[in-house]
N, C-alpha and C positions, 0 to 999 in steps of 0.2 A: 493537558491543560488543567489548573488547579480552579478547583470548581469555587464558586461563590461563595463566602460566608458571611453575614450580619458584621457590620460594619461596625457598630456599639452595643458595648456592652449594656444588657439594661439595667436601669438603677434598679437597687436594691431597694425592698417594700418599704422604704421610711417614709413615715405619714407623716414628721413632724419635723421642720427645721428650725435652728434660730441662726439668726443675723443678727450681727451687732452694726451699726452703725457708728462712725468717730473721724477723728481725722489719723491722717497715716502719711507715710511718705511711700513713693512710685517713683521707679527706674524708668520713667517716661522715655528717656533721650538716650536708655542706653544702661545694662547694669554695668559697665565702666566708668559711666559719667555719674556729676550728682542727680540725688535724688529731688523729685519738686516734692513738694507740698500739697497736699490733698486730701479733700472727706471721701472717704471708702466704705463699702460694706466688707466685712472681716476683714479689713485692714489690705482689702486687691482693688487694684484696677483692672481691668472690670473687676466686678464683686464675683461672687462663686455662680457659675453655672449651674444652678438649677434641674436636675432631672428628675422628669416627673413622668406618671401615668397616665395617659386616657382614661377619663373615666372615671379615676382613685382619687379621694377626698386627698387633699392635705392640710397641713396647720403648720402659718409661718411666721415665727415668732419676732417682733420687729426689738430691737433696741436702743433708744437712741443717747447715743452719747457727744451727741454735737454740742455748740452753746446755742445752740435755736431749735426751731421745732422743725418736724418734719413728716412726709406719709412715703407710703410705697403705692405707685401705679403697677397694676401687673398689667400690662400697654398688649392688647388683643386675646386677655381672654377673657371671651365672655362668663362674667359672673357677677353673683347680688352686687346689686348698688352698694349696701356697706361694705363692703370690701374694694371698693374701688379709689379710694384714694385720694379724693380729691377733698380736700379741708372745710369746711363749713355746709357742705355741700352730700355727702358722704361718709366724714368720719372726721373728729375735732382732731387735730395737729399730739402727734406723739412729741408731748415736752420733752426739754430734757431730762436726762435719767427716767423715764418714763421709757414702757414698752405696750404696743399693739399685737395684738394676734389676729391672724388672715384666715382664714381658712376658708378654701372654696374646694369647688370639684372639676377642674379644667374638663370640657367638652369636647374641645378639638384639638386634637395633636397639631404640631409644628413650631416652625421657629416663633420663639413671641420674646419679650425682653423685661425687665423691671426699670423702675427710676423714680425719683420723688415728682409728686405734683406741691410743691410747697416751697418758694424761692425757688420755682424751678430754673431759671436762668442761673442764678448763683450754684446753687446745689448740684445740678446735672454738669455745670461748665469746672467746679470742682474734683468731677467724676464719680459721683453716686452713680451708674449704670451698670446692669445685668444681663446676662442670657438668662431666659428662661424656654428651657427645651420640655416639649410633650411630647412624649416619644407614643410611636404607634404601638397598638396590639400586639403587630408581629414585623419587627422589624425592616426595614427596606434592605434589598440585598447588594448591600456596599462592601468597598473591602475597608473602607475608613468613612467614617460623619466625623466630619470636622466643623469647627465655629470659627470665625472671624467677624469681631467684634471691631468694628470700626470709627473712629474717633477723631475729632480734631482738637487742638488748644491753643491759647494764644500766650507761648511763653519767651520772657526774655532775656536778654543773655546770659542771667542767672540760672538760667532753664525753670525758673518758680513762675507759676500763673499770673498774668499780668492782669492787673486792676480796670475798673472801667468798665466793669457790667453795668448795662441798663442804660448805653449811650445814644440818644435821643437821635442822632442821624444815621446810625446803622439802625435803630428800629424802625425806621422811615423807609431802610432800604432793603439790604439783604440778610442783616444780622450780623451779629458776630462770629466769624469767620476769624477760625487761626490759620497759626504760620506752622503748625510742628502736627501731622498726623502718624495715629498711630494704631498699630493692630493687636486687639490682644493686651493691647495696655503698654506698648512700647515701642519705638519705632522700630517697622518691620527688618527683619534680617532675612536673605530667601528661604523659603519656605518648599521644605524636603519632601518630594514627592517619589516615587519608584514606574519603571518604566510600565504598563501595562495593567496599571491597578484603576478601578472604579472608585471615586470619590464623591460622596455628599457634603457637599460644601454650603455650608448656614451663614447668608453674608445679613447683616445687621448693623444700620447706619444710627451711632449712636453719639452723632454730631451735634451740636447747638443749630446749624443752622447749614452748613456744608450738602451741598449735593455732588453728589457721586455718580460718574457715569465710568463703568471698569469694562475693559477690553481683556481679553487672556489670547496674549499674541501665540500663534502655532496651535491653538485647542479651540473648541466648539464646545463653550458651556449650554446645557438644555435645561431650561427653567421651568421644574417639576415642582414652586409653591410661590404662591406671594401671599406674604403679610402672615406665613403660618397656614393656606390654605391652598389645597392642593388645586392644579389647574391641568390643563391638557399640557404634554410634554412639547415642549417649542423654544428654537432659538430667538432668544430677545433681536429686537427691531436692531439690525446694522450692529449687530454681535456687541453691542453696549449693554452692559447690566445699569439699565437708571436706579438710582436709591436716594429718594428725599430723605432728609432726619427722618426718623422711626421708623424707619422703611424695612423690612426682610425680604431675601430674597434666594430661597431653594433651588439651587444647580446641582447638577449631574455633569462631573468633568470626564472621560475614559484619559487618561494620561496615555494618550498615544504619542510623544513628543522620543526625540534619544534619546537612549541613555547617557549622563553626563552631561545632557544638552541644559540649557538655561533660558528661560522665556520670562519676559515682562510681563507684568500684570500694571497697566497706565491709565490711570484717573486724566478724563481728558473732559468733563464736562465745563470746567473752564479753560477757554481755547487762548492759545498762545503759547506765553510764558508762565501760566498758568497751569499747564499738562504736566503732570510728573508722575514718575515711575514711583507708586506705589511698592510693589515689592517684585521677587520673581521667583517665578517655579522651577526650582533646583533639582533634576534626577538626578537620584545616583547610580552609582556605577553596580549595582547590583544587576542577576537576570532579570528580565520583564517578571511581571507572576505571567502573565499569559500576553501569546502577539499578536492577539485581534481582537479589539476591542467585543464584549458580550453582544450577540445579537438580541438580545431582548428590550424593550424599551418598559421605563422604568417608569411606574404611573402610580403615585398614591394612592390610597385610598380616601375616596371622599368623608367629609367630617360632615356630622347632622346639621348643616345649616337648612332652616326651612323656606322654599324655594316663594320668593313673592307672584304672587298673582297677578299680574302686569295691565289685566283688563279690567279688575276691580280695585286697582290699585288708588290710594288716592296721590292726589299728585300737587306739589309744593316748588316753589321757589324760592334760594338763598343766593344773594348777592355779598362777594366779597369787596371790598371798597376801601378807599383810602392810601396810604404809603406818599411817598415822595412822588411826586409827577400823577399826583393822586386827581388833581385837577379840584381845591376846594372841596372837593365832597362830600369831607368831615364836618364844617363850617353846622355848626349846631346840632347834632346829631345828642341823643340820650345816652346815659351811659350809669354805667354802675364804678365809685370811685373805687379805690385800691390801690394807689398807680403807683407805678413802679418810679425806681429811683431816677434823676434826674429827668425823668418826661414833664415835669412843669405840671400844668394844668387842664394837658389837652392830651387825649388818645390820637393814636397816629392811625387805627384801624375803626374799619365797622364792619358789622355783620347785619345788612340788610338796615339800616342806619341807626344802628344800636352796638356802642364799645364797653365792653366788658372786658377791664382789667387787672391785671395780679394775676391769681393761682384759683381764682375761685369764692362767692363769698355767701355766705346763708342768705337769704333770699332773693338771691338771683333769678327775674323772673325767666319763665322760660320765653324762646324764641315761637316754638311750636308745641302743641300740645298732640301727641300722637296717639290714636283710640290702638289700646293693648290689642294684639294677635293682629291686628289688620295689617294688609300691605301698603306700604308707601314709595312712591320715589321723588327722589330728590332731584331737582334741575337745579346744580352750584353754578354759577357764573364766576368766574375772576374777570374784574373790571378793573384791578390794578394792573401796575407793569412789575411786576413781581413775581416770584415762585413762591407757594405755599402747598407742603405737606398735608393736610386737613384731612384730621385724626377724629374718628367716632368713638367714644367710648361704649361697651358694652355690646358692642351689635359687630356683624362685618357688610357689606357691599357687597350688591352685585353689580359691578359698572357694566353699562349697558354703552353708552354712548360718548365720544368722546369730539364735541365740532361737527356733530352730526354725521359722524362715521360711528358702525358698531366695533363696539371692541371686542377682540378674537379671542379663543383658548379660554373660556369660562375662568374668569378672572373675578374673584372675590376680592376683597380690600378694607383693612381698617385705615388705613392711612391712604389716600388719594393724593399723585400728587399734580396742581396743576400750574402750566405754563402760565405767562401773562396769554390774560385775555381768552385764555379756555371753559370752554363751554360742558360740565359732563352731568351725564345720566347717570344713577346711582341707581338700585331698588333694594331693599330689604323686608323683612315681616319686624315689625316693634315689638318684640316678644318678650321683652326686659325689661320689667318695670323698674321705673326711675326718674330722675333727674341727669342725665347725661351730657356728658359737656362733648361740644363740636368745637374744635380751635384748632388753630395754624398749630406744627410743631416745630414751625424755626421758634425757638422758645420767646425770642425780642418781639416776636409778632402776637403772639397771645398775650403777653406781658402790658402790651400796647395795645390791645383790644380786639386783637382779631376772636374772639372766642364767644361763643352763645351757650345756650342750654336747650338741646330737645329734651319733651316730657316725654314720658313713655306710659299711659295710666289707662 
């Protein structure tokens, strides 16, 4: 039997990259078909995968050649407040012809992702989005690390992006939701797998507002990271991988399926006519590498998160509020203006009854002031009838409770995501000083208010 090898290669030591930013065209629906129209970083959909070090400083040179301005989020890794991206807040908007340089020293390996905080409804529904990979010390022993970078859009029979960001009754309800998904930057074709091989597979929901629940018919994927953050190794609840926007999610597939056989991979978290076969896993007619799957079970290595203190913890409550069927509850609430296009005059969100709209704006007061190094946890409420993503910048979770059930497999989280009407426990240590934005990542929803500011001082 052919013994195991490192599945990726590791990047090579470059400390420095640059990105260009502009618009481009993308074989979205097909390199047979035409091309749509889209802002890109180097001219891809997604932009360039990113591979980086544990540990190893880098510096990322931004460029922007759009006609508006724009930042880069680097969406779960924790690093200095100036470097995080968010405009008035963080770091002033890279004009045009104008360039920013990053540079941080990523903490914790895993999957994480880039994208703009700055028109992010416009800009991200355009396709500015990234992988960004931290790769471990000593590699996991795969025979392949794979990425699937997954996307939705809303384009029309032209196949070019259809108009209409920022429309005041999907930010009331679920957001904007397209009609054409796509993996990798294109709608999928099956996806060539070999009989007997181990696979790491880095799924990453780089949708405006789409949730994703993926099934892998004939295989038992095991969920060895969420959010970038290694957990105990364990098949997800009813073999559904969930994935709100910004969501990542680390599996271990063993392709024990035949050779030559073919299997569905089917997005079923909206039921009906709704479910569709996302792509499928094509063996080929090659030997297996090996006919039983490895008995080893495959467990990250933990990343330095510092573990909070649960009994000296201090303890906070945030209520999400508002949307369609919201029941009034916005009816005079405070807010900071910004507002995105066509919302009129009124925020469709609150955060404990305060709407904070746009991208972000210099004196945003904060929600909560959290004393630096101490433990905190958070009790979130959703009191909408809504799903929201609800994205922490600079820190990760440790979700603790979820309806007053403990949640299993030591699960970290920058992005949470929750049902209508869920109740969760969160804890971390504030160890980052800053100004940190807490917001929905259906992007219609932050854009509409759903977003605060934890301090960190």
């Amino acid at each position: 039997m052919p013994s195991m090898r490192p599945g990726a290669a590791r990047a090579a030591d470059i400390r420095e990259h640059q990105i260009t930013v502009s618009p481009a065209r993308a074989p979205l629906t097909g390199k047979d078909r035409p091309a749509t129209d889209v802002w890109a970083y180097d001219r891809q959909v997604p932009g360039p995968t990113l591979r980086l070090r544990q540990g190893e400083p880098v510096r990322i040179v931004v460029a922007n050649r759009l006609d508006q301005g724009t930042t880069v989020h680097w969406h779960g890794i924790r690093l200095p407040i100036a470097m995080d991206g968010v405009p008035g807040i963080s770091q002033p908007l890279i004009e045009p012809g104008e360039s920013f340089t990053y540079t941080f020293t990523p903490p914790d390996a895993g999957t994480f992702w880039y994208h703009p905080h700055a028109n992010s409804l416009q800009q991200l529904g355009h396709g500015l989005s990234g992988v960004l990979v931290i790769e471990e010390r000593e590699p996991a022993a795969v025979d392949r690390d794979l990425v699937w970078m997954l996307s939705d859009w809303r384009l029309g029979a032209d196949r070019q992006i259809v108009a209409g960001f920022g429309n005041a009754m999907e930010a009331e309800m679920s957001g904007r939701i397209g009609n054409t998904v796509t993996l990798n930057g294109t709608v999928p074709d099956d996806q060539y797998v070999r009989a007997g091989e181990r696979i790491r597979l880095r799924l990453v929901n780089g949708a405006l507002a789409r949730i994703m629940a993926l099934r892998f018919e004939g295989h038992r994927p095991l969920v060895v990271a969420i959010d970038g953050q290694p957990c105990e190794p364990h098949e997800p609840d009813g073999g559904r991988i969930l994935l709100g926007p910004a969501m990542r999610t680390d599996v271990i597939i063993d392709m024990q399926g035949e050779t030559g056989g073919r299997y569905a991979v089917i997005d079923d978290f909206y039921p009906g006519d709704l479910t569709y076969t996302l792509t499928h896993l094509a063996y080929s007619n090659e030997r297996p590498i090996r006919t039983n799957a490895p008995d080893t079970l495959l467990r990250l290595p933990a990343n330095p998160l510092p573990e909070p203190d649960l009994a000296t913890a201090e303890r906070h409550e945030i209520t999400l509020q508002g949307g369609m069927m919201g029941g009034g509850a916005l009816k005079g609430v405070g807010g900071m203006q910004g507002m995105m296009p066509d919302m009129g005059s009124h925020p469709a969100w609150a955060i404990n009854g305060m709407s904070m709209t746009g991208d972000g704006q210099a004196g945003m007061p904060p929600l909560l002031t959290l004393q630096r190094g101490r433990s905190h946890v958070l009790t979130i409420r959703n009191e909408t009838a809504w799903w929201h993503p609800m994205h922490f910048h600079g820190h990760s979770f440790k979700v603790l409770t979820r309806n007053g059930s403990p949640v299993p497999h030591r699960q970290w989280s920058d992005t949470v995501l929750f049902a209508p009407k869920d109740v969760v426990e969160c804890a971390f240590v504030a160890d980052n000083p800053g100004d940190w934005m807490l917001h929905c990542h259906v992007m219609d929803h932050q854009e509409a208010g759903l977003m605060t500011i934890l301090r960190v001082a």
